[in-house]
Biotite code that builds the C-alpha atoms (Angstrom):
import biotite.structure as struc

atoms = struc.array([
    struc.Atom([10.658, -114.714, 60.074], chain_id="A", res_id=1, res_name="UNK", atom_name="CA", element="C"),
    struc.Atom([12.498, -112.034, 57.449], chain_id="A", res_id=2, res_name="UNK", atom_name="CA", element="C"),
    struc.Atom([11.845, -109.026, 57.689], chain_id="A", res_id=3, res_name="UNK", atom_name="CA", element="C"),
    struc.Atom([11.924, -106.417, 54.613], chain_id="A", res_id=4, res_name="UNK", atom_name="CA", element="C"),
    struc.Atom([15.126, -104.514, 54.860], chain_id="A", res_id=5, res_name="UNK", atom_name="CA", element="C"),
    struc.Atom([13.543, -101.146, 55.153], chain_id="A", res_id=6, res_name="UNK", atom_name="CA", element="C"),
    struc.Atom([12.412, -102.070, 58.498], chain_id="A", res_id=7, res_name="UNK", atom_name="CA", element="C"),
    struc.Atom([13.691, -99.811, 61.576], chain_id="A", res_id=8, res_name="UNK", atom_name="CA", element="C"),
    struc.Atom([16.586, -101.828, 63.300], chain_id="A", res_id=9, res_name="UNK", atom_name="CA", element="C"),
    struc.Atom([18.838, -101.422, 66.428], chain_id="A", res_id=10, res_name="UNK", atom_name="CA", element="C"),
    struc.Atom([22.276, -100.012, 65.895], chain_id="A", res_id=11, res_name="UNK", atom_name="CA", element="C"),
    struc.Atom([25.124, -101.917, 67.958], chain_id="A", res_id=12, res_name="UNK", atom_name="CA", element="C"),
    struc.Atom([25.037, -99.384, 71.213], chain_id="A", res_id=13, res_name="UNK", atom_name="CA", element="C"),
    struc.Atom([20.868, -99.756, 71.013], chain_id="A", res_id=14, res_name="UNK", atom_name="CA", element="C"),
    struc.Atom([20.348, -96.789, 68.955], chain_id="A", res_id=15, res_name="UNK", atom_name="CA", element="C"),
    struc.Atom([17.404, -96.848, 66.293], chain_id="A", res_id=16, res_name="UNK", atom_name="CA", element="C"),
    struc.Atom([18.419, -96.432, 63.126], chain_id="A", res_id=17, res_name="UNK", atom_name="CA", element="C"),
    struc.Atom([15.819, -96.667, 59.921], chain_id="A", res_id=18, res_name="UNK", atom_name="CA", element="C"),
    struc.Atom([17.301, -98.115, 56.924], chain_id="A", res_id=19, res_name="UNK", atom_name="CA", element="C"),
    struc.Atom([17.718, -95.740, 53.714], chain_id="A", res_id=20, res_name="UNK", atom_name="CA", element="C"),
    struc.Atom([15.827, -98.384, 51.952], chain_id="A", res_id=21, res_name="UNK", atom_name="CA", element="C"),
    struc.Atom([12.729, -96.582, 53.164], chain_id="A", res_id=22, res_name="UNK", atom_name="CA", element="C"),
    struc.Atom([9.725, -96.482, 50.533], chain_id="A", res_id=23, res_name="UNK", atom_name="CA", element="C"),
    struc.Atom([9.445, -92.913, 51.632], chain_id="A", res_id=24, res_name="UNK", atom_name="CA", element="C"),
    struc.Atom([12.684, -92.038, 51.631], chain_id="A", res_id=25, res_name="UNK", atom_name="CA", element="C"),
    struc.Atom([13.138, -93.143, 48.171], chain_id="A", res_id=26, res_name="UNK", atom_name="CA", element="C"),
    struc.Atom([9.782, -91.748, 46.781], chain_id="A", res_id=27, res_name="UNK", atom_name="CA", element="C"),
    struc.Atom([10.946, -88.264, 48.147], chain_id="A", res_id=28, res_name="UNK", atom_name="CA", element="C"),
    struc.Atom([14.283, -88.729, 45.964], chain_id="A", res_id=29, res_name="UNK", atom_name="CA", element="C"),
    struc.Atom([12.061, -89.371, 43.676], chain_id="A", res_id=30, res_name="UNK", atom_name="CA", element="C"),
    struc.Atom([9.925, -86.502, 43.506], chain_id="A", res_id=31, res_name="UNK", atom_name="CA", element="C"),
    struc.Atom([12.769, -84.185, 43.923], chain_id="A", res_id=32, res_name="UNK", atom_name="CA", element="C"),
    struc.Atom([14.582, -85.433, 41.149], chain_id="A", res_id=33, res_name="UNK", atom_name="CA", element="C"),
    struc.Atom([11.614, -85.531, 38.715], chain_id="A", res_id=34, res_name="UNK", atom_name="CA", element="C"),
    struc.Atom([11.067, -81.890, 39.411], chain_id="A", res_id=35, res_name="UNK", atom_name="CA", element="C"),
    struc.Atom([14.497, -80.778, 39.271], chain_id="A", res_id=36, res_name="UNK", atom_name="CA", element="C"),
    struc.Atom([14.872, -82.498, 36.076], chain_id="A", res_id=37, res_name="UNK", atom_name="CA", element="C"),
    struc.Atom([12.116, -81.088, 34.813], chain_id="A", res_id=38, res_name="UNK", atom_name="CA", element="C"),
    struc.Atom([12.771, -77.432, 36.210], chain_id="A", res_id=39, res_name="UNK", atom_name="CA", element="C"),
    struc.Atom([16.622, -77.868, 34.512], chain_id="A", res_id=40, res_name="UNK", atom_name="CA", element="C"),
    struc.Atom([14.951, -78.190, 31.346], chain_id="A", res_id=41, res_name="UNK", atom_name="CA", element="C"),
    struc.Atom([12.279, -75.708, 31.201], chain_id="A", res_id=42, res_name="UNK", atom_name="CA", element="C"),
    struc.Atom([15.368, -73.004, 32.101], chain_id="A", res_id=43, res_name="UNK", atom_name="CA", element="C"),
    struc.Atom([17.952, -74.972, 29.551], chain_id="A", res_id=44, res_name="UNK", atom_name="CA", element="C"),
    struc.Atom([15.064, -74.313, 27.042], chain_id="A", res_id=45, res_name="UNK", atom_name="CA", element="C"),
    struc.Atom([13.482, -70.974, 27.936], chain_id="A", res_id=46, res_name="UNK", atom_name="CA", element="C"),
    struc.Atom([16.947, -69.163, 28.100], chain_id="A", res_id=47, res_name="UNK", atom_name="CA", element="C"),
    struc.Atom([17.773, -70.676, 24.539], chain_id="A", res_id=48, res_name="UNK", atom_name="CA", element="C"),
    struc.Atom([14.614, -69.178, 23.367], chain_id="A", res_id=49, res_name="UNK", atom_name="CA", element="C"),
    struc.Atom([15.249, -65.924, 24.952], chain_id="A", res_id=50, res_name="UNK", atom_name="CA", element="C"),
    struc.Atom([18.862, -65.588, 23.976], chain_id="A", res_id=51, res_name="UNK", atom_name="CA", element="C"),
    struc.Atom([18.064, -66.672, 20.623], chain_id="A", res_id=52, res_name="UNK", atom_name="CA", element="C"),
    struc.Atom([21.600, -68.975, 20.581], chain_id="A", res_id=53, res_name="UNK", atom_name="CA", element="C"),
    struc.Atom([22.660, -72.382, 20.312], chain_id="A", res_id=54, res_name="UNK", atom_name="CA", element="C"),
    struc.Atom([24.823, -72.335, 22.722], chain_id="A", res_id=55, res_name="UNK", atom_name="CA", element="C"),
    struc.Atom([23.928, -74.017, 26.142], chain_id="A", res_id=56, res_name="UNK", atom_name="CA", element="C"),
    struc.Atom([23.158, -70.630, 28.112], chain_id="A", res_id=57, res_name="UNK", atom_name="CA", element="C"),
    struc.Atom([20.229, -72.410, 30.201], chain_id="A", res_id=58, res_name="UNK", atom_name="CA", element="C"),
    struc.Atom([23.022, -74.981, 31.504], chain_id="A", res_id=59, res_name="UNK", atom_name="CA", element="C"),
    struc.Atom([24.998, -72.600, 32.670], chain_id="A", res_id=60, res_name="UNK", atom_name="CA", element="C"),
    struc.Atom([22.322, -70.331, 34.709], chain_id="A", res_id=61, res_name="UNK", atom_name="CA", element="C"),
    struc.Atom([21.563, -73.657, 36.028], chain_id="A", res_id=62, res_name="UNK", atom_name="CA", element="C"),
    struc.Atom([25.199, -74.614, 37.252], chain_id="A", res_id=63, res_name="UNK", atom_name="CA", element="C"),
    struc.Atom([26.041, -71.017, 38.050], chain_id="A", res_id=64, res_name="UNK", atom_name="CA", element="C"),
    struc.Atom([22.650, -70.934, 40.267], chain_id="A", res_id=65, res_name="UNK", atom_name="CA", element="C"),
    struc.Atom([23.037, -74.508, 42.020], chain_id="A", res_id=66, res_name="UNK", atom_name="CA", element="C"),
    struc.Atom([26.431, -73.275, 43.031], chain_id="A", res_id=67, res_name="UNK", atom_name="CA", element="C"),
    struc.Atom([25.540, -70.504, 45.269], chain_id="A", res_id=68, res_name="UNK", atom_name="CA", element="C"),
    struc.Atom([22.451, -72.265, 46.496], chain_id="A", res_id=69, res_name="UNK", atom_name="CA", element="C"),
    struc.Atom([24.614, -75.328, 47.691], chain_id="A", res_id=70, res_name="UNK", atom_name="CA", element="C"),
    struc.Atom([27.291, -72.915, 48.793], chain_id="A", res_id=71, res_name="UNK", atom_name="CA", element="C"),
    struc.Atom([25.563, -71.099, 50.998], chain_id="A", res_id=72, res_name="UNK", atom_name="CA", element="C"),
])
């Protein structure tokens, strides 16, 4: 019988190991890239209004930001 390929499996030295094919795993990749989609355009747009300016202020907050959060 085949099973789906999400399924938890043994690794070769009898270690479990859950595939990344997980329909949780990929509805929490999902979700988190929904929201920070939706978060980098609410800044992207709110700074443009703010700064009253064309140019792509909210992008850069958003880069400038993600870099010392991932740096830390």
């Amino acid at each position: 019988m085949h099973q789906p390929a999400w399924r938890v499996t043994k690794g070769p030295a009898g270690h479990v190991r859950e595939s990344p094919l997980n329909p949780i795993n990929l509805l929490v990749v999902v979700a988190g890239g929904a929201f920070g989609t939706v978060a980098r355009y609410l800044v992207a747009v709110t700074a443009g209004k703010l700064l009253r300016t064309s140019f792509p202020w909210g992008t850069i907050i958003i880069n400038v930001v993600r870099s010392f959060v991932l740096g830390r």
